[in-house]
C-alpha positions in Angstrom: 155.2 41.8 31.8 155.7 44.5 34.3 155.2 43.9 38.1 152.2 45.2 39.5 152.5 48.3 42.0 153.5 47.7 45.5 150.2 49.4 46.4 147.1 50.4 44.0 144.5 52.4 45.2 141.3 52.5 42.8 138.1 54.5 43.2 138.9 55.2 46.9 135.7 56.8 48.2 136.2 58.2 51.8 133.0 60.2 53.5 133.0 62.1 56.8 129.1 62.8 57.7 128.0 64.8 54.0 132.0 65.3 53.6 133.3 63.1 50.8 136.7 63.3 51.5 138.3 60.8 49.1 136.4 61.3 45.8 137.2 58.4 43.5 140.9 58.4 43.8 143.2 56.7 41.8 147.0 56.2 42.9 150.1 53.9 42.6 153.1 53.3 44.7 156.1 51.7 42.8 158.3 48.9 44.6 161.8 51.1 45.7 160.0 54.6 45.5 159.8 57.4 48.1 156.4 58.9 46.8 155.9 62.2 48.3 152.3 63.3 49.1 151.2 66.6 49.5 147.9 68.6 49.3 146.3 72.0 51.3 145.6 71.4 55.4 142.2 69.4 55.5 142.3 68.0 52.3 142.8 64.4 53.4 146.4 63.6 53.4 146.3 61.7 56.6 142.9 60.3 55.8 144.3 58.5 52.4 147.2 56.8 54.9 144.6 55.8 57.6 142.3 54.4 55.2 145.2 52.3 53.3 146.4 51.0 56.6 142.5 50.0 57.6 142.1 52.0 60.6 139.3 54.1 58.6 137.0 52.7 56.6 136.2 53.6 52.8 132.5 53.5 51.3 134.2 52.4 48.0 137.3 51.7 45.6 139.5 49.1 46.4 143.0 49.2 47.5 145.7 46.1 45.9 148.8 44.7 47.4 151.6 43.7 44.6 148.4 43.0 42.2 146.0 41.4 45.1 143.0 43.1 46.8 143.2 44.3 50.3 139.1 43.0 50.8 139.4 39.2 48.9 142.0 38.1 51.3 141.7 35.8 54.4 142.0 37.8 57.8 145.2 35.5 58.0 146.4 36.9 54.4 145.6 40.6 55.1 147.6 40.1 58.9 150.7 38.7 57.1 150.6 41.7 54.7 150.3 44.1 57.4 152.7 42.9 59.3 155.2 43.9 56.0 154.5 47.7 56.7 155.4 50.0 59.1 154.5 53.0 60.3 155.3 56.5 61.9 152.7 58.3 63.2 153.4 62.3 63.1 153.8 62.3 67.3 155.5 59.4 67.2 152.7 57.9 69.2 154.9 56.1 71.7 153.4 54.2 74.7 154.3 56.4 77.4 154.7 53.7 80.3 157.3 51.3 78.1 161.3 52.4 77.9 162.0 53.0 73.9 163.4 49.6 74.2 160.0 48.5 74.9 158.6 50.4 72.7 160.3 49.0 70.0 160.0 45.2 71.1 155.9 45.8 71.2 155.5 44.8 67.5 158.0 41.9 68.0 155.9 40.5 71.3 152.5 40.8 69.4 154.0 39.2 65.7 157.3 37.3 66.5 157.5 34.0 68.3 161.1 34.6 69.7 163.1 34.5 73.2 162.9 38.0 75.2 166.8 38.1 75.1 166.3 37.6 71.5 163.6 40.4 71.2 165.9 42.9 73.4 168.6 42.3 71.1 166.8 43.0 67.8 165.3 46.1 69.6 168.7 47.4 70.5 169.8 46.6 67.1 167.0 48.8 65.5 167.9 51.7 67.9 171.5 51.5 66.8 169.9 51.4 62.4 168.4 54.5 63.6 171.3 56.6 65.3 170.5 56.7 68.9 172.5 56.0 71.5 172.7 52.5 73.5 171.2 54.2 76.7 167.9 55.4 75.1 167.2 52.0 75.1 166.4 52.6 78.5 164.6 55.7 78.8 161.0 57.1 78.5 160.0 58.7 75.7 159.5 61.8 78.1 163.1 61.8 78.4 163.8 62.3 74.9 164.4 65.2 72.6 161.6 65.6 69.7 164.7 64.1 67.2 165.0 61.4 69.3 161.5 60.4 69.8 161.1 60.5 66.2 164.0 58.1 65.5 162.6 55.5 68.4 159.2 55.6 66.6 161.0 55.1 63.8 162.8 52.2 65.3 159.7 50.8 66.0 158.1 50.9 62.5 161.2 48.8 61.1 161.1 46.5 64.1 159.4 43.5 61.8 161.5 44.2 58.5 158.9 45.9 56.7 158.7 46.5 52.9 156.9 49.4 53.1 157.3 52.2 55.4 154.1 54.9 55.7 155.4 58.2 57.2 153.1 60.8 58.3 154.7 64.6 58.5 157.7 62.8 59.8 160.1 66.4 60.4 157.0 68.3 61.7 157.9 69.9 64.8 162.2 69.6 64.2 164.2 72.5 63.9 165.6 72.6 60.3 169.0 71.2 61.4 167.1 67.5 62.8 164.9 67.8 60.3 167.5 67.3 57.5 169.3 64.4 59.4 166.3 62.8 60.0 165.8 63.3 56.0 169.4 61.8 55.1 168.7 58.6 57.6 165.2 58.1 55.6 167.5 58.1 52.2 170.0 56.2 54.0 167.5 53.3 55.1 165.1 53.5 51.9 168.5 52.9 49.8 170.3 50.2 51.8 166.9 48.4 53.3 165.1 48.5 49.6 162.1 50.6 51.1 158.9 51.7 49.6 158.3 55.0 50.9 154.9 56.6 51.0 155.4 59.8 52.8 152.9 62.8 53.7 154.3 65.9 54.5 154.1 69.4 54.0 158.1 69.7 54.6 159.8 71.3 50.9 162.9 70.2 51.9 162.0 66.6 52.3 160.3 66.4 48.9 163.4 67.7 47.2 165.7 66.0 49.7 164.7 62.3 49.4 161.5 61.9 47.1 161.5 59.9 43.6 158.2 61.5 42.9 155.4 63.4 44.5 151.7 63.5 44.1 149.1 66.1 44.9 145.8 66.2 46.6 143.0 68.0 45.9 139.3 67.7 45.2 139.6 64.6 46.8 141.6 63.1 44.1 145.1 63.2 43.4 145.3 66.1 41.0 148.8 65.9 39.8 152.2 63.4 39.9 155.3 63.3 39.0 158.9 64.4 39.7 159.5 67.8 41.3 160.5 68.7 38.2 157.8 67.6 36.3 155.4 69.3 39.0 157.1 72.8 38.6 156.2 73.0 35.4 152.6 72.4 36.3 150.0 75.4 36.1 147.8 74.1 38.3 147.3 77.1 40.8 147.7 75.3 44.0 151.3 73.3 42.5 152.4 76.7 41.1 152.0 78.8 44.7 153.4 75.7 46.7 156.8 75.6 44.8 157.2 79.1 43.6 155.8 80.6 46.5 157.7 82.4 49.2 159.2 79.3 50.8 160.0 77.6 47.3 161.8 81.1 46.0 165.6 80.4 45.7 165.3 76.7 45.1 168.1 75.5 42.8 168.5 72.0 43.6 167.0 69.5 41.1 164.5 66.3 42.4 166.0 63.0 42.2 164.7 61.7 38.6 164.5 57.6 38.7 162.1 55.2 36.7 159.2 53.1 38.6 160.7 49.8 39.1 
């Protein structure tokens, strides 16, 4: 028998006012994936990842950890699986008034019953997984470049060993030169960490870059999945103007192809 998906989301209803947002969704995440997700602007891309990580509610559907629903579990149960994701907001969302060492420790002071010198150490040590330099430990996030504020938020999503990492437009706002590092150190960490990736974006270089498979939004559903190459042979209208529109013309590389595990 198969293991169940890392995450299951079934019936997902998500309303806004008379705006129904999430429409009876359906969607899977595989253990080990990078699962690209993509739809038009307003279509609920950031919605879905709020609503997953219960910082918006739903009006119905249920959402399933490794086979287990989010809703039947203990307040103790659903912390401890929380605790196994991480997440990067699209700005970063840094606390201002903390160093990026600080920044990074925050999770560890709130979850992690461990000596300061301990928790400075581990933070440095995630700042170092990430690529930056040992001084940015010390600096503001003001100090920092946009690359470099998205690695120390990055730093701070991986600072509890997560199994899951939610991204949410992660190269928005990087010239195209930071944005493909910042690609090759996702691929780097998904591959020698054993990640689950869920990643919104609207970035065509990432989804061909680093993503196993990528699924669509629209309706308020997810419309389509599959492997880029799969999803250029789609006719949906919305798939077909995405990859073969003017940024998608003179695309030649081919998706990474790999089986759910």
């Amino acid at each position: 028998m198969s293991p169940p998906p890392a995450l299951s989301v079934r019936g997902l209803e998500v309303v806004f006012g008379e705006h129904k947002v999430m429409d009876g969704l359906d969607l899977d995440i595989w253990r080990g994936e990078v699962l690209g997700f993509v739809g038009a602007s307003g279509a609920g891309k950031s919605v879905l990842t709020r609503t997953i990580l219960g910082l918006q509610p739903k009006q119905a559907g249920t959402i399933e950890v490794d086979g287990r629903d989010l809703d039947a579990m203990s307040p103790r149960e659903r912390g401890r699986v929380e605790r196994g994701w991480g997440v990067l907001f699209q700005q970063g969302a840094l606390f201002s008034s903390l160093t990026v060492r600080q920044n990074v420790e925050a999770p560890m002071r709130e979850h992690l019953d461990i000596s300061p010198a301990l928790r400075a150490e581990l933070a440095m040590l995630k700042l170092r997984l990430v690529g930056l330099p040992p001084d940015a430990g010390a600096k503001f996030p003001s100090e920092l470049s946009g690359g470099m504020i998205k690695r120390a938020a990055l730093a701070r999503a991986l600072a509890l060993d997560p199994g899951v990492l939610f991204l949410d437009e992660p190269t928005s706002g990087l010239d195209p030169i930071s944005a493909g590092e910042f690609d090759t150190l996702i691929a780097t960490l998904q591959a020698t960490l054993g990640l689950t990736v869920f990643m919104v974006t609207h970035d065509l270089d990432s989804l061909y870059a680093i993503c196993d498979r990528v699924a669509v939004l629209g309706g308020g559903k997810v419309s389509s999945i599959g492997t880029i190459a799969q999803l250029l042979k789609s006719e949906e209208p919305w798939i077909r103007e995405y990859f073969h529109g003017v940024r998608g013309e003179g695309r030649t590389r081919t998706a990474r192809v790999r089986a759910p595990a």
